[in-house]
C-alpha positions as CSV (number, residue, x, y, z in Angstrom):
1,X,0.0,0.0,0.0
2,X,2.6,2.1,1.0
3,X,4.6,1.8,-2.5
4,X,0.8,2.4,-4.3
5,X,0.7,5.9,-2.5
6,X,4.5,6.9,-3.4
7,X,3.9,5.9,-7.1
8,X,1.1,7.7,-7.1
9,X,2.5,10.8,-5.6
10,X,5.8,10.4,-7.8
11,X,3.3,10.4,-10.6
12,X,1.7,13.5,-9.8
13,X,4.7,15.2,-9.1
14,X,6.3,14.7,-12.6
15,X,2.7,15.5,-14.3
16,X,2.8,18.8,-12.6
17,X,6.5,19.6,-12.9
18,X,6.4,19.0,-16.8
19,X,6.1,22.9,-18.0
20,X,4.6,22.6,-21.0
21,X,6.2,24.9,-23.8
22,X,5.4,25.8,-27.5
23,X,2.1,23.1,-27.5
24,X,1.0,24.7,-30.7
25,X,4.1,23.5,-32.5
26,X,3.7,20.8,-35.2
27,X,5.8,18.4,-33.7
28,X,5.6,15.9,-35.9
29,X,8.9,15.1,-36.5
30,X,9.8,15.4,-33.1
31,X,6.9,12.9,-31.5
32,X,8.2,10.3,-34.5
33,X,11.8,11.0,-32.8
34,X,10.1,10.4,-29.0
35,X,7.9,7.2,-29.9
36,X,10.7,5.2,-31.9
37,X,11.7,3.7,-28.3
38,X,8.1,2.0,-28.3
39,X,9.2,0.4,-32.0
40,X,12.3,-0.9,-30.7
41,X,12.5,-4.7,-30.9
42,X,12.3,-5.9,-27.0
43,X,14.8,-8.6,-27.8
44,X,17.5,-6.0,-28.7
45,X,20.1,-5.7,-25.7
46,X,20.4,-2.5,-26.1
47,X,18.3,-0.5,-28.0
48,X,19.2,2.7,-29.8
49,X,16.4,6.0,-29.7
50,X,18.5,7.2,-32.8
51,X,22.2,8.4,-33.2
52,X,23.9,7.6,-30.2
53,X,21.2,7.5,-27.9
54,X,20.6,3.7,-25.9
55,X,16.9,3.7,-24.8
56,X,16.8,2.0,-21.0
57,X,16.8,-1.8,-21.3
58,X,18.5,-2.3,-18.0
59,X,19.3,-1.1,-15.0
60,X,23.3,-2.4,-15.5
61,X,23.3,0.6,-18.4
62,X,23.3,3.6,-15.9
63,X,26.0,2.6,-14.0
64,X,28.9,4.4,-15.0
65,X,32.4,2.8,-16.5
66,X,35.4,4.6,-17.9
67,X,32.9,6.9,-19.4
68,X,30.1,9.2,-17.8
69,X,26.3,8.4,-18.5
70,X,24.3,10.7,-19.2
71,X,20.8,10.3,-19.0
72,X,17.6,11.7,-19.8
73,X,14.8,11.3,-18.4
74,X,11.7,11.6,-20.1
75,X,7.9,11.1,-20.7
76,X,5.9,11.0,-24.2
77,X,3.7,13.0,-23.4
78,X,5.8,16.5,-22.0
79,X,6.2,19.1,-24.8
80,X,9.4,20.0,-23.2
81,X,10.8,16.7,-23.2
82,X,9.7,16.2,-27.1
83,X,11.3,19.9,-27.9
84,X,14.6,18.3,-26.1
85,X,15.2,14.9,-27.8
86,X,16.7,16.2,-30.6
87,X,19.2,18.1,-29.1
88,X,19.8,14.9,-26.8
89,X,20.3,13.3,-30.2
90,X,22.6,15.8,-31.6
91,X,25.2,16.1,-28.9
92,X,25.0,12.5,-28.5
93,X,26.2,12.4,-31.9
94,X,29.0,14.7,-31.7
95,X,29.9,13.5,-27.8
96,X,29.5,9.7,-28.4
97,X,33.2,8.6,-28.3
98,X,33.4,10.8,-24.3
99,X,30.0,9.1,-22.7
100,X,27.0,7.0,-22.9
101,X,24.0,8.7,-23.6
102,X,20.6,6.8,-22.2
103,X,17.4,7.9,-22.2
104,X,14.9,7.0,-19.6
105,X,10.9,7.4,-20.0
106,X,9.7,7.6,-16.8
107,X,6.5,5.8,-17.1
108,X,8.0,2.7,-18.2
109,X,10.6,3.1,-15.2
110,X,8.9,4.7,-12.2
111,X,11.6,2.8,-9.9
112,X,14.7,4.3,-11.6
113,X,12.7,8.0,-12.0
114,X,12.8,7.7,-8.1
115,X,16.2,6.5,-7.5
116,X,17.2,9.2,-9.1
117,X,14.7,11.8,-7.7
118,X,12.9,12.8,-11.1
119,X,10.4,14.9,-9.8
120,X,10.2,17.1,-12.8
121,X,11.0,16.5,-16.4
122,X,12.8,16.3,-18.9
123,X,16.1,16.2,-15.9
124,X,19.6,15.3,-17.2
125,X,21.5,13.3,-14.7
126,X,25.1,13.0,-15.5
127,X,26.7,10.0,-13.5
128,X,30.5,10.6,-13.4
129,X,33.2,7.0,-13.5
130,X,33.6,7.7,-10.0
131,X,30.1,7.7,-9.1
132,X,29.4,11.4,-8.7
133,X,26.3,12.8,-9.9
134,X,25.1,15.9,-11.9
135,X,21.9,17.1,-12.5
136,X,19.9,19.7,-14.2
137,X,15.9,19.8,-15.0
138,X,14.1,21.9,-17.3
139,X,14.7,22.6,-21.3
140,X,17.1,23.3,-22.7
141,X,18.6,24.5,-26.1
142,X,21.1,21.9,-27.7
143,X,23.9,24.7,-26.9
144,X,23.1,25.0,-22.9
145,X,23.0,21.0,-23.1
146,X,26.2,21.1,-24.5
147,X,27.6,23.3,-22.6
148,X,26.8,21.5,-19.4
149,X,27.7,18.0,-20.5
150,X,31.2,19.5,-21.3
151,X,31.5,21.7,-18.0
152,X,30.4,18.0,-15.8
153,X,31.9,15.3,-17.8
């Protein structure tokens, strides 16, 4: 009972701390870059959301090696989250060979949202080789992304 009221509580508490932005956008091309995760094959180990991007298969991915993770977490249904997966894409392109870069929808892992205290989306946690973490939440432009993966990595 007591795990029912904290998922539900968690759940509430990333609904309300998704700000939505731009709504009236066509987003077309953006949801198609959010909802590829769902047309991943289930039997792949690990499953790319497009570039360099690994979509969550495992707990085991998040821990960092010799490399940082970076992860986003995310929902498909938070405008802010679908205006930020591209850039997630693009500087997982150009940073690929420095860190792993996983993203997380919350819904599908409400445990690991907690774990890492995801109350608002989309957050960026950065998980340093030495087991250090970094976080940010909120949107931002593929720049600002950039620009704090390279200052925390």
């Amino acid at each position: 009972m007591k795990k029912v009221i904290l998922m539900s509580i968690f759940s509430v508490a990333v609904l309300c701390g998704c700000v939505n932005g731009n709504s009236d956008k066509k987003d077309a091309q953006e949801a198609d870059s959010v909802t590829v995760e769902k047309t991943q094959p289930q039997s792949a180990q690990l499953a790319t959301h497009g570039g360099s991007v690994k979509v969550l298969e495992s707990v085991d991915q998040l821990k960092a090696t010799e490399k940082p993770v970076i992860i986003d977490f995310n929902a498909t249904w938070c405008g802010p989250c679908k205006e930020f997966a591209p850039h997630f894409e693009s500087v997982s392109v150009k940073m690929g060979d420095k860190a792993e870069f996983i993203s997380v929808d919350v819904d599908k892992w409400q445990d690991v949202a907690m774990e890492f205290g995801a109350q608002s989306i989309p957050m960026i946690v950065i998980v340093k080789p030495n087991g250090e973490k970094v976080s940010t939440v909120g949107y931002m432009t593929e720049e600002q992304f950039e620009e704090f993966v390279n200052k925390n990595i």
